[in-house]
C-alpha positions in Angstrom: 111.5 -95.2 67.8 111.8 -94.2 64.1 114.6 -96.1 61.2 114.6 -96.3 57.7 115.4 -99.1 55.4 114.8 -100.8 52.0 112.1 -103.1 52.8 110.4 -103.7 56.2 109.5 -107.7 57.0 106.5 -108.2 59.2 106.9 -110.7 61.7 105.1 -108.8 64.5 102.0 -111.5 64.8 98.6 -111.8 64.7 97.6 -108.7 65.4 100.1 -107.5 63.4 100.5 -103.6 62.6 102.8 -103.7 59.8 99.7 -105.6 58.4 97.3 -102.7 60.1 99.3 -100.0 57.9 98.9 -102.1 54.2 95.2 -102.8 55.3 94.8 -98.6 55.8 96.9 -97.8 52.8 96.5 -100.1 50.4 93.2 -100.4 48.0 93.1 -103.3 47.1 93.5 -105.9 50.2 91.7 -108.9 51.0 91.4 -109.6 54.7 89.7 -112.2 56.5 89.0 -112.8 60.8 87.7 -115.9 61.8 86.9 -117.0 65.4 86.1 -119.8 66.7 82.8 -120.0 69.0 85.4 -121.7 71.8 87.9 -120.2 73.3 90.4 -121.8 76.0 91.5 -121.6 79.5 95.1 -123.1 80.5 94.9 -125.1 83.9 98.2 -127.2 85.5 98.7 -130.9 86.6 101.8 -130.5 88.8 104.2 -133.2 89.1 103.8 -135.9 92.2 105.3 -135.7 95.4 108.5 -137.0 94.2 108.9 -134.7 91.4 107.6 -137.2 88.7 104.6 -136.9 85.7 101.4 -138.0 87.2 100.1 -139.3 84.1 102.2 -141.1 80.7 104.7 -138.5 79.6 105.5 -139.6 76.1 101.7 -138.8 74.7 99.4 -136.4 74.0 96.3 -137.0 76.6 92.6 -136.1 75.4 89.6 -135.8 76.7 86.9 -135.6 73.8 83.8 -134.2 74.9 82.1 -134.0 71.1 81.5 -130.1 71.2 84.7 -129.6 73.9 87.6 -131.2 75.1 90.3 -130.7 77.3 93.8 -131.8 76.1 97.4 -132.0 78.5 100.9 -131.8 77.3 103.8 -133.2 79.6 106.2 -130.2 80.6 110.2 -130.6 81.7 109.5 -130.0 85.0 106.9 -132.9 85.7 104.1 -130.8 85.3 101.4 -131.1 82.7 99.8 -128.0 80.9 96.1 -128.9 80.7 93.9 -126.2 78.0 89.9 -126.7 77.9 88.4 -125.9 75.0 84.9 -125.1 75.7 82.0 -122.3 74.3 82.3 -119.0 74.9 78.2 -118.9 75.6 75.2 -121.7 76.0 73.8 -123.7 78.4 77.0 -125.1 79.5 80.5 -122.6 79.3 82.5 -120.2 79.9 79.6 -117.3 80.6 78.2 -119.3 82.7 80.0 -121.1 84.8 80.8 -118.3 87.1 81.1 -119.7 90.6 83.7 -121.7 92.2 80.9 -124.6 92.7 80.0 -124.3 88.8 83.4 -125.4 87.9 83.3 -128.1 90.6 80.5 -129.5 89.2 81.5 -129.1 85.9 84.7 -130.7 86.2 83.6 -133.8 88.6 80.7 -134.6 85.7 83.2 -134.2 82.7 86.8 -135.4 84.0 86.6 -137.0 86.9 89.5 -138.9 86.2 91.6 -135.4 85.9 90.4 -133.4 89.0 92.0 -135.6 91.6 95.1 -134.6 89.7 94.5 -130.6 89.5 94.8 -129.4 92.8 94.7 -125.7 92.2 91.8 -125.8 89.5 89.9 -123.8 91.6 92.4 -121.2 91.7 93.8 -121.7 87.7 90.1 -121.8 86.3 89.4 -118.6 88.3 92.8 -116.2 87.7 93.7 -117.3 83.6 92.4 -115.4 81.2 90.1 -117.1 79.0 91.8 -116.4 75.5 90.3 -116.8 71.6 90.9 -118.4 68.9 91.5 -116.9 65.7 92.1 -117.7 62.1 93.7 -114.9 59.4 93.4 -114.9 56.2 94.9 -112.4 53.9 96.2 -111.0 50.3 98.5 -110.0 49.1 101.2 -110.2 51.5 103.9 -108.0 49.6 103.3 -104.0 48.5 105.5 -103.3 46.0 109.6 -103.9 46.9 108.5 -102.4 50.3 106.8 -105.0 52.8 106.3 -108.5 53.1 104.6 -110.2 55.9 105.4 -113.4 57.4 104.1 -116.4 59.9 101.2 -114.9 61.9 101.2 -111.3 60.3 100.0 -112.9 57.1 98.3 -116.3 58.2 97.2 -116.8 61.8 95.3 -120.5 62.3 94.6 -122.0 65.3 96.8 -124.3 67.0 95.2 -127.6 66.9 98.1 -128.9 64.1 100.8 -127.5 66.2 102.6 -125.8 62.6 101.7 -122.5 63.5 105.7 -121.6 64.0 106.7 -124.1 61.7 104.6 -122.3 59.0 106.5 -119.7 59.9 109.7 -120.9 59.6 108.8 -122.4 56.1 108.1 -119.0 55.1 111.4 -118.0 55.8 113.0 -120.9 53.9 110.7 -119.8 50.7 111.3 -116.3 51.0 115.2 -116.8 51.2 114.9 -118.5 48.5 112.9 -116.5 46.8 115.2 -113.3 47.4 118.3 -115.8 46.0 116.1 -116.4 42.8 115.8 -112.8 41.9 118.7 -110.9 43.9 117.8 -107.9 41.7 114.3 -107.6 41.9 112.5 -108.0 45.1 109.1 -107.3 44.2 109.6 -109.7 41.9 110.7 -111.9 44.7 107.8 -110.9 47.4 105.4 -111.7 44.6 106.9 -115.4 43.8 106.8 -116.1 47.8 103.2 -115.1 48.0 102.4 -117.0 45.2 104.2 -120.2 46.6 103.2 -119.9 50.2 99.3 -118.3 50.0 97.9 -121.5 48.9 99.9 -124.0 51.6 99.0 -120.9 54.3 95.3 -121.5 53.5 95.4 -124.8 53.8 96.8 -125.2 56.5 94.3 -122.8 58.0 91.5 -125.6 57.4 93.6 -128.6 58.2 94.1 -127.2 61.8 90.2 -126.4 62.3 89.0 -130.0 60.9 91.8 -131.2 63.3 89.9 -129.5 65.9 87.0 -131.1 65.3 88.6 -134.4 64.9 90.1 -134.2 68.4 87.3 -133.5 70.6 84.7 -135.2 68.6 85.9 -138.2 66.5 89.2 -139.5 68.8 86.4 -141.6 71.4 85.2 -143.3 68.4 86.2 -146.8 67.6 86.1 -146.2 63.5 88.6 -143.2 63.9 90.9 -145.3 66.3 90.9 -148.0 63.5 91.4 -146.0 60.8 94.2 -144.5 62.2 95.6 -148.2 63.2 95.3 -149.3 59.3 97.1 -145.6 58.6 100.2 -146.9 60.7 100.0 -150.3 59.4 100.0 -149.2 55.8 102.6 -146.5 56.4 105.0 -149.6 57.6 103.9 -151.9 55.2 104.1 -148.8 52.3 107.1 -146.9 53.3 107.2 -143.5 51.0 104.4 -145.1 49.2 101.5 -144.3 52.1 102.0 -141.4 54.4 99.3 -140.4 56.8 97.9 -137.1 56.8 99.8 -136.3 60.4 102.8 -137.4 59.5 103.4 -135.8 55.7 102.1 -132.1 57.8 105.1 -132.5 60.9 107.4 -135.0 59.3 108.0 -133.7 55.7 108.4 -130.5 53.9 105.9 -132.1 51.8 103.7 -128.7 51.1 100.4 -128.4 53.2 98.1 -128.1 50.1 100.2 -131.6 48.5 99.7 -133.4 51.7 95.6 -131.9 52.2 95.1 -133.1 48.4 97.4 -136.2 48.9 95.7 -137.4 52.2 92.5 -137.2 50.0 93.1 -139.3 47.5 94.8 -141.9 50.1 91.4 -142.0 51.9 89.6 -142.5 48.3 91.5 -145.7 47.4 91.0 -146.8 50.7 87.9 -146.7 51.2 87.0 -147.9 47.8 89.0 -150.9 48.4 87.3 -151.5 52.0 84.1 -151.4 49.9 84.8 -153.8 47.5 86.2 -156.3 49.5 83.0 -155.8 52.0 80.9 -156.3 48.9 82.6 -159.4 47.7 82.9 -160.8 51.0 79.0 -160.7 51.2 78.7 -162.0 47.0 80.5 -165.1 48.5 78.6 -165.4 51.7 74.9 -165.3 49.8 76.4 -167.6 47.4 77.7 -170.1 50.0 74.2 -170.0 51.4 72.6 -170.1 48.5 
């Protein structure tokens, strides 16, 4: 099918063609693919026999494994979607755990506590496609009055923040407004939505791979788990004062590269002060000795 307009808008994804066509055409484009060595493999923990979740509903459930993890999120229906995150190749992954024995194994040595729970793991591990994860980076978004990309066609990340739409939809906001800011010149207006969105896009981009890492290496660890207590009791103590990183990315329209930069200088001041109070603590200590 063939139309014509003014401007064309891509919003057709990651592998986006609109995108495709400026890469082709246009000179001067900067474009960047990025995968991850893991990919991921969606398995199902259906509800009990009456119906209900067979684990908490109201959380996120993680299984850190320090290189992988597997992670379940409650559905309507009782159900839980389960996704490993594993290598693509090494001793121990995808390639080669090929038999239905391989993934028994695997699974009874790595989440024991899961597989009582996953009845058709066999069968899901076996018949899902194992899918990749990919991170897009690219510039400019706009040629000319003509095209402007949005969400995935200009700035795929992986999904480990959960903002991937909501990136999107904040590029809509910015673009409207954009568009209202110049109603007679929309390269003008492509130009100043690139300009206020490429830097947030990016960042976001390495907030959700750190948080990847964070997840499936760092959440089993004692320090994380009480620096993220401290985080909640500041942010209650400090209302609009201290925000944690987490909740200034999903709660706010605080901008990504604000909240990366913010987050920073939070952790600074923090542990500074953790610092000095450890080193006076042991000033008094050798002094009460002494």
């Amino acid at each position: 099918m063939y139309a014509r307009g003014d401007a064309v808008i891509g919003v057709d994804g990651a592998f986006s063609a609109v995108r495709l066509s400026m890469q082709e055409k246009l000179q001067k484009f900067d474009y960047d693919e990025s995968y991850l060595a893991h990919g991921y493999k969606e398995l199902t923990i259906p509800p009990g026999p009456d119906g209900s979740w067979q684990m908490e509903k109201e959380a996120l459930h993680i299984w850190p494994r320090k290189s992988f993890m597997m992670i379940a999120l409650p559905n309507p229906d009782g159900s839980f979607t389960c996704t490993l995150f594993w290598e693509f190749e090494g001793p121990r992954s995808f390639k080669t755990t090929k038999t239905d024995e391989d993934v028994r194994r695997f699974f009874n040595e790595e989440f024991p506590d899961a597989v009582p729970l996953m009845p058709a793991l066999l069968e899901d591990f076996k018949n899902n496609p194992t899918g990749s994860l990919v991170t897009i980076r690219c510039a400019p978004w706009y040629h000319k009055d003509k095209v402007a990309l949005v969400g995935d066609a200009a700035h795929a990340v992986v999904p480990f923040y959960g903002q991937g739409m909501n990136a999107a939809f904040e590029d809509c906001v910015v673009l409207d407004e954009c568009l209202a800011e110049f109603p007679d010149n929309r390269e003008r207006a492509f130009a100043e939505y690139f300009a206020r969105r490429k830097e947030n896009a990016d960042a976001l981009a390495d907030l959700a791979v750190e948080n990847f890492i964070e997840m499936r290496d760092k959440t089993a660890s004692r320090t994380f788990r009480a620096k993220k207590k401290l985080d909640h009791a500041l942010e209650a103590a400090l209302p609009g004062i201290y925000l944690p990183l987490y909740t200034m990315v999903t709660f706010t329209r605080i901008p990504y590269a604000e909240a990366a930069q913010r987050a920073r200088r939070q952790d600074s001041i923090i542990y500074t002060g953790l610092t000095l109070i450890s080193a006076i603590i042991v000033a008094l200590l050798i002094h009460f000795i002494a």
